[in-house]
C-alpha positions in Angstrom: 0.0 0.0 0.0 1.1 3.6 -0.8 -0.2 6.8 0.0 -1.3 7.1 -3.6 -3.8 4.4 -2.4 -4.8 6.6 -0.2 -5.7 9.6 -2.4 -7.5 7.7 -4.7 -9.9 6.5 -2.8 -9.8 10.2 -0.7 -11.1 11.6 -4.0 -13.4 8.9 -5.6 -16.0 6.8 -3.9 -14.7 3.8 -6.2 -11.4 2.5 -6.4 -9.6 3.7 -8.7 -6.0 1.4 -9.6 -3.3 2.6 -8.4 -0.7 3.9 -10.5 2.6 3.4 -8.8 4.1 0.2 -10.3 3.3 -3.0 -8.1 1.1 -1.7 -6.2 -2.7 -2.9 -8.5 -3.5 -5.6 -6.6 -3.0 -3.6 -2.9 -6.2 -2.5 -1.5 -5.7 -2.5 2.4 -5.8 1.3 2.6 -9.0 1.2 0.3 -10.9 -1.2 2.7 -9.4 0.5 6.4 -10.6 3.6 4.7 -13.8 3.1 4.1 -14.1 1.1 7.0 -13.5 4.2 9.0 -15.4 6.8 7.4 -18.5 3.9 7.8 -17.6 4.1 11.2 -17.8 8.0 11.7 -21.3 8.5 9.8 -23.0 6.0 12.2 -21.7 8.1 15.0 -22.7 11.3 13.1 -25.8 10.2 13.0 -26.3 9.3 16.4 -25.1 12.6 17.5 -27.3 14.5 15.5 -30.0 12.3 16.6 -28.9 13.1 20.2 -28.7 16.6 19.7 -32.0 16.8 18.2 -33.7 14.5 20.9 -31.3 14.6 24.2 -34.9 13.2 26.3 -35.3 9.8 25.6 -39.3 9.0 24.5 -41.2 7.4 27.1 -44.1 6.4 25.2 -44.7 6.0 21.0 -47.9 5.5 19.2 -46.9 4.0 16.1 -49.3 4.6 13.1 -48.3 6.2 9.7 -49.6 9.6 10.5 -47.8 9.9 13.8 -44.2 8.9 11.8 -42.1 12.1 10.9 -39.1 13.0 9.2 -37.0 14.0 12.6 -35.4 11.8 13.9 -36.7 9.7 17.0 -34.5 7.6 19.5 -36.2 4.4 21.1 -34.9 2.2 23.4 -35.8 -0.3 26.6 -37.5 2.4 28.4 -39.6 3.5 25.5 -43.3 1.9 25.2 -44.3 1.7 21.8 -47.9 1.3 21.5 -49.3 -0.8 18.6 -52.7 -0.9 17.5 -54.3 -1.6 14.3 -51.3 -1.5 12.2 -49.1 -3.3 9.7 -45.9 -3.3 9.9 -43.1 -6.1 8.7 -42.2 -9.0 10.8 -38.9 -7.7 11.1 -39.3 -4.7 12.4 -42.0 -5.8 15.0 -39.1 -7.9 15.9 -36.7 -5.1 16.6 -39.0 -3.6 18.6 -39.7 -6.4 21.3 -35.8 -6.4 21.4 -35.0 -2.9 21.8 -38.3 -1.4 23.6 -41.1 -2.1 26.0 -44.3 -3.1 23.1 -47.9 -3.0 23.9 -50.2 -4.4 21.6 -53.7 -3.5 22.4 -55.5 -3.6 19.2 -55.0 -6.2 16.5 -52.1 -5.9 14.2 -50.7 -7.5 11.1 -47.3 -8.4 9.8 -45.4 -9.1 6.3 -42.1 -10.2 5.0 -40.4 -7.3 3.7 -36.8 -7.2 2.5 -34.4 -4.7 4.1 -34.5 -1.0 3.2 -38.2 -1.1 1.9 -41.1 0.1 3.6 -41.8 -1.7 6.9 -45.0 0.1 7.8 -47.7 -0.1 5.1 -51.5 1.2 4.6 -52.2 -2.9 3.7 -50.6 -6.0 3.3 -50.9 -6.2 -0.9 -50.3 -9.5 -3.0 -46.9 -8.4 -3.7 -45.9 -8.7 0.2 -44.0 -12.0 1.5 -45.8 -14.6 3.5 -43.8 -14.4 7.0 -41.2 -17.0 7.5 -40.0 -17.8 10.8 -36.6 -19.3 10.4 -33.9 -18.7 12.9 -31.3 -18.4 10.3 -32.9 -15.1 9.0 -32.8 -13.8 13.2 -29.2 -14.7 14.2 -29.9 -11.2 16.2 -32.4 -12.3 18.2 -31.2 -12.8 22.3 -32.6 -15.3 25.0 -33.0 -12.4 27.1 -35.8 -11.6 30.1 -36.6 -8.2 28.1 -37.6 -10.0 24.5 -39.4 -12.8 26.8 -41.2 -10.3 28.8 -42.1 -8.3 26.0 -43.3 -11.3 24.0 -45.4 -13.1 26.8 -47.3 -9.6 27.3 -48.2 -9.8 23.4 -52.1 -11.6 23.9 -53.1 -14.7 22.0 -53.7 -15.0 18.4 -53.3 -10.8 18.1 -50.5 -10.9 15.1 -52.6 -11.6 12.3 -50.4 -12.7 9.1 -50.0 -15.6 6.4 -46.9 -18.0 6.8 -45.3 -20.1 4.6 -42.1 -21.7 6.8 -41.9 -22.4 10.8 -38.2 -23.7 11.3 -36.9 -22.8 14.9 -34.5 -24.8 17.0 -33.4 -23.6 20.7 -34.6 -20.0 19.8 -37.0 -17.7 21.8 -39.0 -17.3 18.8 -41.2 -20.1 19.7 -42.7 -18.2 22.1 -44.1 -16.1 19.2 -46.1 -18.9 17.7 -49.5 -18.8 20.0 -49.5 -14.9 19.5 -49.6 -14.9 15.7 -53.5 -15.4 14.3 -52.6 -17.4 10.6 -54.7 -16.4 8.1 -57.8 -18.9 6.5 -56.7 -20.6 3.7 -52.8 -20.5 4.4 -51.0 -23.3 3.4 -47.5 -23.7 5.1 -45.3 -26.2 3.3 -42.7 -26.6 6.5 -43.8 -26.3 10.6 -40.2 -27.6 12.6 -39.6 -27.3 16.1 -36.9 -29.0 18.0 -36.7 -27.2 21.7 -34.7 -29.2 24.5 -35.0 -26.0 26.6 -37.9 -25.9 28.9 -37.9 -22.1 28.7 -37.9 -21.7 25.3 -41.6 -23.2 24.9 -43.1 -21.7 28.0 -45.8 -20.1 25.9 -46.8 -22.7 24.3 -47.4 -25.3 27.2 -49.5 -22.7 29.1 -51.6 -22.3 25.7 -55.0 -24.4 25.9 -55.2 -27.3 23.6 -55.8 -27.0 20.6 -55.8 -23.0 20.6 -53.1 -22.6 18.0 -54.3 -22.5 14.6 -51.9 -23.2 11.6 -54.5 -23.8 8.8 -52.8 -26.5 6.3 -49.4 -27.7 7.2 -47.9 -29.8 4.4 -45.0 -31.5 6.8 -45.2 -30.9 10.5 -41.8 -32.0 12.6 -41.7 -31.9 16.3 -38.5 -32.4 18.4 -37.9 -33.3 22.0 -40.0 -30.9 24.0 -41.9 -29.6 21.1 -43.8 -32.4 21.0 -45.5 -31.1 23.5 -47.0 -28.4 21.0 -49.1 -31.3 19.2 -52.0 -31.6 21.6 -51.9 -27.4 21.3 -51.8 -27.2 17.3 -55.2 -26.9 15.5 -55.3 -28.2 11.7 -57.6 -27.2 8.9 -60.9 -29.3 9.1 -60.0 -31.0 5.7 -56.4 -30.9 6.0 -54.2 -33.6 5.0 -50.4 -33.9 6.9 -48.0 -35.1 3.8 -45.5 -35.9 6.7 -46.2 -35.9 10.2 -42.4 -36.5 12.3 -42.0 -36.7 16.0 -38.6 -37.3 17.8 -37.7 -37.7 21.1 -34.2 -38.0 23.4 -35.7 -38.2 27.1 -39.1 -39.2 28.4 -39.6 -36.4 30.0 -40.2 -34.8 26.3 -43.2 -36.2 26.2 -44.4 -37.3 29.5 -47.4 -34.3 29.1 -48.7 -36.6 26.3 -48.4 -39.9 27.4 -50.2 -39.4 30.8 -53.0 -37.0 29.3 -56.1 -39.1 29.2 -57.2 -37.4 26.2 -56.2 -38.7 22.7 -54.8 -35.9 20.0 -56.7 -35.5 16.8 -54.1 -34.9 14.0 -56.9 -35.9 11.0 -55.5 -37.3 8.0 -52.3 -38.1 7.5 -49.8 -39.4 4.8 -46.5 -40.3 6.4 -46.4 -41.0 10.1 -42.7 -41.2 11.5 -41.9 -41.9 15.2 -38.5 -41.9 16.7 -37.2 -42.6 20.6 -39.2 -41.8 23.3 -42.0 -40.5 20.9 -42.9 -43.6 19.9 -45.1 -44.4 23.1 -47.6 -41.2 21.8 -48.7 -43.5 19.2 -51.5 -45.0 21.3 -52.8 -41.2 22.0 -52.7 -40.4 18.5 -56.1 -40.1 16.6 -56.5 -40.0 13.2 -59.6 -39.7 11.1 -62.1 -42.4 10.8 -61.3 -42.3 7.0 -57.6 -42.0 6.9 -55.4 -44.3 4.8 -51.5 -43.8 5.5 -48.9 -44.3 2.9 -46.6 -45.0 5.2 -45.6 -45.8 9.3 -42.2 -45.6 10.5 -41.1 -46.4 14.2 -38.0 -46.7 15.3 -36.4 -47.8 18.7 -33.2 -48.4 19.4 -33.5 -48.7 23.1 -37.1 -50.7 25.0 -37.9 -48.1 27.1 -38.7 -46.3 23.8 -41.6 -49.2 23.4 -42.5 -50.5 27.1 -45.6 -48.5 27.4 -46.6 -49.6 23.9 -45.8 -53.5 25.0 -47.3 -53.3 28.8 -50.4 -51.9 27.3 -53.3 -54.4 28.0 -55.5 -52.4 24.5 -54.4 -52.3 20.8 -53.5 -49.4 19.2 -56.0 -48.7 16.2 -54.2 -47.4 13.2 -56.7 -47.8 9.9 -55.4 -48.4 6.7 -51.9 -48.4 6.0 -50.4 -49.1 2.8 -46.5 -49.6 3.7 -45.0 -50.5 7.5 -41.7 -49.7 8.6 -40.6 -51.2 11.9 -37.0 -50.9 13.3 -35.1 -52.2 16.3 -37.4 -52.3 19.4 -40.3 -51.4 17.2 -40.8 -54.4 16.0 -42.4 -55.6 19.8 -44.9 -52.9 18.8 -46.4 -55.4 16.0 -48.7 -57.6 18.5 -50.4 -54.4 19.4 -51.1 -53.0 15.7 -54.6 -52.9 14.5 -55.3 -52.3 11.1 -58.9 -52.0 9.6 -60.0 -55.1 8.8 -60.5 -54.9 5.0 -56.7 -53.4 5.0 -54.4 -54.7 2.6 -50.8 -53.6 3.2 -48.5 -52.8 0.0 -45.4 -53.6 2.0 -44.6 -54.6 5.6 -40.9 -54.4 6.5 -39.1 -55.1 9.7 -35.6 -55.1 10.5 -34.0 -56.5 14.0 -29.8 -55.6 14.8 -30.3 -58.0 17.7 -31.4 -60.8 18.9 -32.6 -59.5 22.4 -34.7 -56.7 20.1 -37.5 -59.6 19.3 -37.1 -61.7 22.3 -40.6 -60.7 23.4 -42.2 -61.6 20.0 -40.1 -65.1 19.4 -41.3 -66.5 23.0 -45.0 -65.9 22.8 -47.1 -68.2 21.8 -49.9 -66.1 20.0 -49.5 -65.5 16.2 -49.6 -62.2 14.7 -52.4 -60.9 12.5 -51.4 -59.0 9.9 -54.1 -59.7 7.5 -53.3 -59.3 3.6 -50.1 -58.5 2.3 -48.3 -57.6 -1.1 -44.7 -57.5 -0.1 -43.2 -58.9 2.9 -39.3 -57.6 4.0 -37.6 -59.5 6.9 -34.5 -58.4 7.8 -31.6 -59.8 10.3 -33.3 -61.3 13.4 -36.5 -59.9 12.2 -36.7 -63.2 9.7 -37.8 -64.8 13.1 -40.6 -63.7 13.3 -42.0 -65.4 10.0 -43.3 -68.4 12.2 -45.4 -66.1 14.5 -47.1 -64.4 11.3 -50.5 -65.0 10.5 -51.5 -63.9 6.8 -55.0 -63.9 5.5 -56.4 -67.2 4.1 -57.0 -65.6 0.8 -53.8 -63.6 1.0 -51.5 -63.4 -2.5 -48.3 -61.9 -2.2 -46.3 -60.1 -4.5 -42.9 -60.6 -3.0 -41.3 -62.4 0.4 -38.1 -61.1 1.1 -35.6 -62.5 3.9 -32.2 -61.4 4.4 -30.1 -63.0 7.3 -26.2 -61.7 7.4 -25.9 -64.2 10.9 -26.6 -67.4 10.9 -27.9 -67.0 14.4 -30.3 -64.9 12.6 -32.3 -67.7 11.6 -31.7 -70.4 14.3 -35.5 -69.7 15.6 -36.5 -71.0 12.3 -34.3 -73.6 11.6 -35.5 -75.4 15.0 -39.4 -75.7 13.4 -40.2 -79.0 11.5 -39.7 -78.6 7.4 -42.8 -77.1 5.6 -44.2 -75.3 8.2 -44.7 -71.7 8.0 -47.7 -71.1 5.9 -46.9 -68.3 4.0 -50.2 -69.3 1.1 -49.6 -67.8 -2.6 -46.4 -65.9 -3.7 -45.1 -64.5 -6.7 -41.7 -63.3 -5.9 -39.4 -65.2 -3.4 -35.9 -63.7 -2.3 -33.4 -65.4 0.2 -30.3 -64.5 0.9 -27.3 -65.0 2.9 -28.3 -67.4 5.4 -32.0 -67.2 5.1 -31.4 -69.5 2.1 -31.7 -72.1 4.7 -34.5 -71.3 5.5 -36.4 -72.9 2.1 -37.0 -76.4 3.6 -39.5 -74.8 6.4 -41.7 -72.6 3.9 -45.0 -74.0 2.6 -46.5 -72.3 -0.4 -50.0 -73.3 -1.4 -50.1 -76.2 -3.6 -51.3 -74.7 -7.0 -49.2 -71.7 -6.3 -47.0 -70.4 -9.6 -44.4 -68.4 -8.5 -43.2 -65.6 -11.1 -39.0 -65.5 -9.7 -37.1 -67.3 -7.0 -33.9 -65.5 -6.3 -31.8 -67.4 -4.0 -28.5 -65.6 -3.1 -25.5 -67.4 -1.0 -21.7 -65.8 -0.8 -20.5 -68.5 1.7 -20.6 -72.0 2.2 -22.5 -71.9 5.9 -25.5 -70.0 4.0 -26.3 -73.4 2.5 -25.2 -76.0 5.1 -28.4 -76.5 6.2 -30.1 -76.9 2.6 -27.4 -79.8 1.9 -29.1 -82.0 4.4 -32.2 -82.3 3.0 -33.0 -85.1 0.8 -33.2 -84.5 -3.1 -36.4 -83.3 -4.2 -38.2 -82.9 -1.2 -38.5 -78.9 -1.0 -42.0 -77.8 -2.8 -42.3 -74.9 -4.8 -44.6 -75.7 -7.4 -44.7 -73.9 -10.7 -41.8 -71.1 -11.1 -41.2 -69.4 -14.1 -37.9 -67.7 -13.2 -35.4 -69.4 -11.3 -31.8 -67.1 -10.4 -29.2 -68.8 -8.2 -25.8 -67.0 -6.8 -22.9 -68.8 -5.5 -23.5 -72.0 -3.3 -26.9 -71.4 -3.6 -26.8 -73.0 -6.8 -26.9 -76.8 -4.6 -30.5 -75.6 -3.7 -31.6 -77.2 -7.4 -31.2 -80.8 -6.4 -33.1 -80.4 -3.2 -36.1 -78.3 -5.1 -39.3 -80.4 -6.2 -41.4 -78.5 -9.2 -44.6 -79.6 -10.3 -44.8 -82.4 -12.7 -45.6 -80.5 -15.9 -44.0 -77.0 -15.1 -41.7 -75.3 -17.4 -38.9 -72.8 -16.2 -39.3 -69.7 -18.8 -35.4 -68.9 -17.2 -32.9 -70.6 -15.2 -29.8 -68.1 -14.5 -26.9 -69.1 -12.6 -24.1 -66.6 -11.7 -21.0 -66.9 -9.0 -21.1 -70.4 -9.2 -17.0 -71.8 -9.2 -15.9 -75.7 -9.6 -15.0 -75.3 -5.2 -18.9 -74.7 -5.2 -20.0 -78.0 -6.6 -20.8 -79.9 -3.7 -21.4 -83.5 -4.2 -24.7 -85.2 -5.4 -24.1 -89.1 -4.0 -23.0 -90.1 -0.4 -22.8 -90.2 2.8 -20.6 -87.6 3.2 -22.3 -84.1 3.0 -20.7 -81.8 5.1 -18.1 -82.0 2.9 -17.8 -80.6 -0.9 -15.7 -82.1 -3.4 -14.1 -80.2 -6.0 -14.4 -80.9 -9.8 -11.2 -81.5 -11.3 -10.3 -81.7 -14.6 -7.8 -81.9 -17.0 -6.5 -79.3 -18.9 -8.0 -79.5 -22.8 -7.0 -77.1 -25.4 -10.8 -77.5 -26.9 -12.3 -74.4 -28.2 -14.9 -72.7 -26.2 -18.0 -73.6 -28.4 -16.9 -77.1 -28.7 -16.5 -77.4 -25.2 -20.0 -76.2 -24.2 -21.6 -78.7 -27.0 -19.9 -81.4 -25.3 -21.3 -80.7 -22.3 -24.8 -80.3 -23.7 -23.9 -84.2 -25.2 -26.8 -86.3 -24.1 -26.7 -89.7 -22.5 -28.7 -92.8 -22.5 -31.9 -92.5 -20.5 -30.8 -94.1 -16.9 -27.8 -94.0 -17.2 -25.4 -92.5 -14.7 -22.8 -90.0 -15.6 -19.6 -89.4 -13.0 -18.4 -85.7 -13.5 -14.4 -84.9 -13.0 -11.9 -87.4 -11.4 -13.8 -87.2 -7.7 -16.2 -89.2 -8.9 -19.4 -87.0 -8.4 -22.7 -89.0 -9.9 -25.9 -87.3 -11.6 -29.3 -89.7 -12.1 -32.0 -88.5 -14.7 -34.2 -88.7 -11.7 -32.4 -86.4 -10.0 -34.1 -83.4 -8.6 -33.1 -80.6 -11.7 -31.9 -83.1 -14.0 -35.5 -84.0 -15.2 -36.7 -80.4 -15.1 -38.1 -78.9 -18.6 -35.7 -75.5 -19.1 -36.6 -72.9 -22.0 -33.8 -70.3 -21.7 -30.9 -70.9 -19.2 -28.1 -68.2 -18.7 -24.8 -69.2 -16.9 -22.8 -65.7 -15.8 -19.1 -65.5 -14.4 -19.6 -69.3 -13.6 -17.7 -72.6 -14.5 -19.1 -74.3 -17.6 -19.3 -77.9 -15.1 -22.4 -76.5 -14.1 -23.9 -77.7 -17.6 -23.2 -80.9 -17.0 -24.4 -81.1 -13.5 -27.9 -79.5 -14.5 -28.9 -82.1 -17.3 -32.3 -81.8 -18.7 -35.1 -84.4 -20.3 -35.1 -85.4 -23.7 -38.3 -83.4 -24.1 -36.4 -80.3 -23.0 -35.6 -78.0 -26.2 -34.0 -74.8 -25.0 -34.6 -71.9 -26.8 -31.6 -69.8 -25.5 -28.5 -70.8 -24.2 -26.3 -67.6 -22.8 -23.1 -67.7 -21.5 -21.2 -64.2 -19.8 -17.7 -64.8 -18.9 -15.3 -62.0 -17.3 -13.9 -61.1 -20.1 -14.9 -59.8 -23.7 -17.7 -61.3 -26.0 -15.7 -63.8 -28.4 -18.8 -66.0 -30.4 -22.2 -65.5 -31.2 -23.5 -69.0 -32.9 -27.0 -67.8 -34.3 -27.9 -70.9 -35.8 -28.7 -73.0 -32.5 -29.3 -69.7 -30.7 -26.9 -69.8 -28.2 -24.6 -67.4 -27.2 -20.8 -67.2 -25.4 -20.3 -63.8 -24.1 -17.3 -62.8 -22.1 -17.4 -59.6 -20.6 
């Protein structure tokens, strides 16, 4: 910096570059200078305001007419009296900081943006709905003087329209029961999360239901703002999107919980219940007509679900179209009622640990859940499948068990074979260690499923399925059949109906180590399929394999001596299109097919790049 710096921006009011040579880029003088003279006009002002008004005003009517061009100087021991007026939010704001307010009339507030007019005839279309957000008030103190001036404010006096509520730890809460929101407002976001007992004062001394927010599209309530519920009053035909309530401590919502009194929320989309704020479920009320897309719960710890479980009455919920229940939650299943003609698009449940379902796995009642499309069980969850009771006439769309553990599914693993009742599916998905569970599910006996996806990454997912006798796991008709990994010594054990035809059969993951042996005693062991090395061309070598013997006779695959039947399991099934990914081409040999069997596609998808298309016989030898 140089003192030419200086001068320029002495003489113009923008900078001008500096001349002197390497010195362009230097503007530290600019910016302390203006800085300073910035400094001196605010204390300019504030002299001449002092000079003009030494007294400070003990009182100020504030109306249009009464607003002149001098100067006036308000502060904490000025009264500003408000009555039938309009002014913008902000500046009513400014005034409950910085004076004594006393509303005695009704008044009305906009959004304005700075350095317009705050103080207007009438609110006009082109004035902002109000939005309370606490990043818009960083100002704002937790001080006795704003929450004395607020609390003297009366009910339902600031009349206005609002669009957002989003406050967190902030004494603007307290300004909710005074504001009066106008018919017909529609307010996409209403958020409070208080853990500060002062900071909601106003609104648990405010009588139930005396708070009136017209339509709310998603209303969240946090810790000791769910408190607010029993206080908020809805639109009579309003319809909550998203309705969210979380809670850390008990004491959040202990107000609720021990109220005899339910809490009418009306209609509701999307109903989502975290911690402690679960056990308000029982005291929530919805209308009589209500169908929910969606209900969420979850629990990481019991308490958050004890009241819900020691509760002697069920907790009536209507229709519901899709059921989320996590952790602890899942205890809260007994005590759902849904209406009686209710049919669920998806149920899902998912259980960390074991101790999370103990209350559920011990009891000797089954739970009524009525009809289902799609049915998610996840971790320790899946044991809970024997305790489910689905409607007689119930057809599902998809059954879905995941197990990572294989304690996961040791409650199901103890029950005979093919007995859980799950009636008609379409869609069934295993995987990991729930693939053992296959033996013990019973599907109705005309059922024709549309896929059965069966997915195993380690030897133990299957251990249990290589027990079973050949043929002697019922799934009826299937039209699409994919196997991963070891899972692919499920398709011995699986019996299909005598004149079913599988539209697909796709293997992928499946290596020679995978094979496990079709014949013996032995089978907790797997013997590998060894061969020698050939220099036959890929084509050739896949036709071979397709080679049909003689009808009964036996064929021993690789030098360990591993024998297929006809009559075994898969090797009689009638196959139209069967695709083999990143899998060994022994596979072919150990899935034989009938003489009336005529594929219609054969694909194979190697790891490496495509190399032959034969378009004659349709078959194909991809590698990627």
């Amino acid at each position: 910096a140089c003192t030419t710096c200086a001068l320029c921006s002495v003489i113009s009011d923008e900078k001008i570059r500096c001349p002197v040579q390497g010195c362009e880029d230097d503007n530290f003088l600019d910016k302390e200078y203006r800085k300073s003279i910035d400094d001196h006009r605010r204390e300019w002002i504030t002299v001449g305001m002092l000079e003009e008004r030494r007294k400070t005003i003990s009182r100020f009517v504030l109306k249009i007419q009464n607003i002149q061009d001098t100067p006036l100087l308000l502060s904490k021991e000025t009264t500003v009296v408000l009555d039938e007026i309009v002014l913008s939010f902000e500046l009513l704001l400014k005034l409950l900081e910085k004076t004594k307010v006393s509303v005695v009339g009704k008044i009305s507030v906009f959004s304005s943006p700075i350095y317009e007019d705050c103080i207007i005839p009438v609110i006009g279309t082109e004035h902002g709905d109000v939005v309370l957000r606490i990043s818009s008030f960083p100002d704002i103190k937790h001080d006795t003087h704003f929450f004395k001036n607020t609390n003297g404010i009366p009910p339902s006096s600031i009349a206005c329209k609002c669009g957002v509520v989003l406050l967190e730890e902030t004494p603007l809460v307290c300004m909710i029961p005074k504001l009066k929101i106008a018919k017909g407002n529609v307010m996409e976001l209403f958020s409070l999360n208080i853990r500060n007992e002062e900071n909601i004062t106003e609104l648990f001394i405010a009588e139930d239901r005396s708070i009136y927010l017209g339509r709310i599209k998603k209303l969240v309530l946090k810790n000791y703002a769910v408190l607010a519920l029993p206080k908020i009053e809805l639109c009579g035909d309003n319809e909550v999107e998203g309705l969210y309530l979380s809670a850390e401590e008990m004491y959040y919502v202990s107000g609720i919980t021990r109220a005899e009194d339910s809490i009418y929320v009306g209609r509701v989309k999307r109903l989502k219940l975290l911690g402690y704020a679960i056990s308000t479920l029982p005291k929530i009320e919805l209308h009589e007509d209500n169908e929910m897309d969606e209900l969420l719960l979850d629990a990481e710890k019991i308490e958050y679900v004890s009241g819900i479980v020691r509760a002697k009455d069920s907790i009536y919920v209507g229709r519901i179209n899709n059921m989320k229940l996590l952790g602890y939650a899942v205890n809260t299943l007994p005590k759902i009622k849904l209406h009686e003609d209710n049919e669920m698009e998806r149920l899902y449940l998912d259980v960390k640990e074991t101790v999370n379902v103990s209350g559920i796995t011990s009891a000797e009642d089954t739970i009524w859940i009525g009809r289902v499309k799609k049915l998610v069980l996840r971790n320790y969850a899946t044991s809970i499948l024997p305790r489910i009771k689905l409607h007689e006439d119930n057809e599902m769309e998809e059954l879905v068990l995941y197990a990572e553990k294989e304690q996961n599914v040791s409650e199901i693993i103890r029950v005979r074979d093919n007995s859980i009742w799950v009636g008609r599916v379409k869609k069934l998905v295993l995987s990991d260690y729930a693939v053992n569970t296959l033996p013990k599910i019973k599907v109705h006996e005309d059922n024709e499923m549309e896929d059965i996806h069966l997915y195993a990454e380690k030897e133990r997912n299957v251990s249990e399925i290589i027990r079973a006798r050949d043929s002697s796991i019922w799934v009826g008709r299937v039209k699409k059949l994919v196997v991963f990994g070891y899972a692919i010594n499920t398709l011995p054990k699986i019996r299909l109906h005598g004149d079913n035809e599988i539209g697909e059969l796709k293997i992928v993951g499946v290596s020679k180590r995978m094979l496990w042996r079709r014949e013996g005693d032995d089978r907790d062991s797997h013997s590998e399929i060894v061969v020698k090395k050939t220099f036959i061309r890929p084509m050739e070598f896949v036709f071979s394999l397709l080679t049909k013997r003689k009808v009964g006779e036996a064929e021993t695959l690789g030098e360990t001596g591993t024998v297929v039947k006809d009559e075994d399991g898969c090797c009689s099934w009638k196959i139209k299109e069967m695709k083999i990914e990143h899998s060994t081409m022994f596979v072919l040999r150990w899935l034989r097919t009938d003489r009336s069997c005529v594929l219609d596609r054969f694909e194979v998808v190697s790891k490496k790049k495509m190399i032959k298309t034969c378009h004659l016989t349709n078959v194909f030898i991809w590698e990627e």
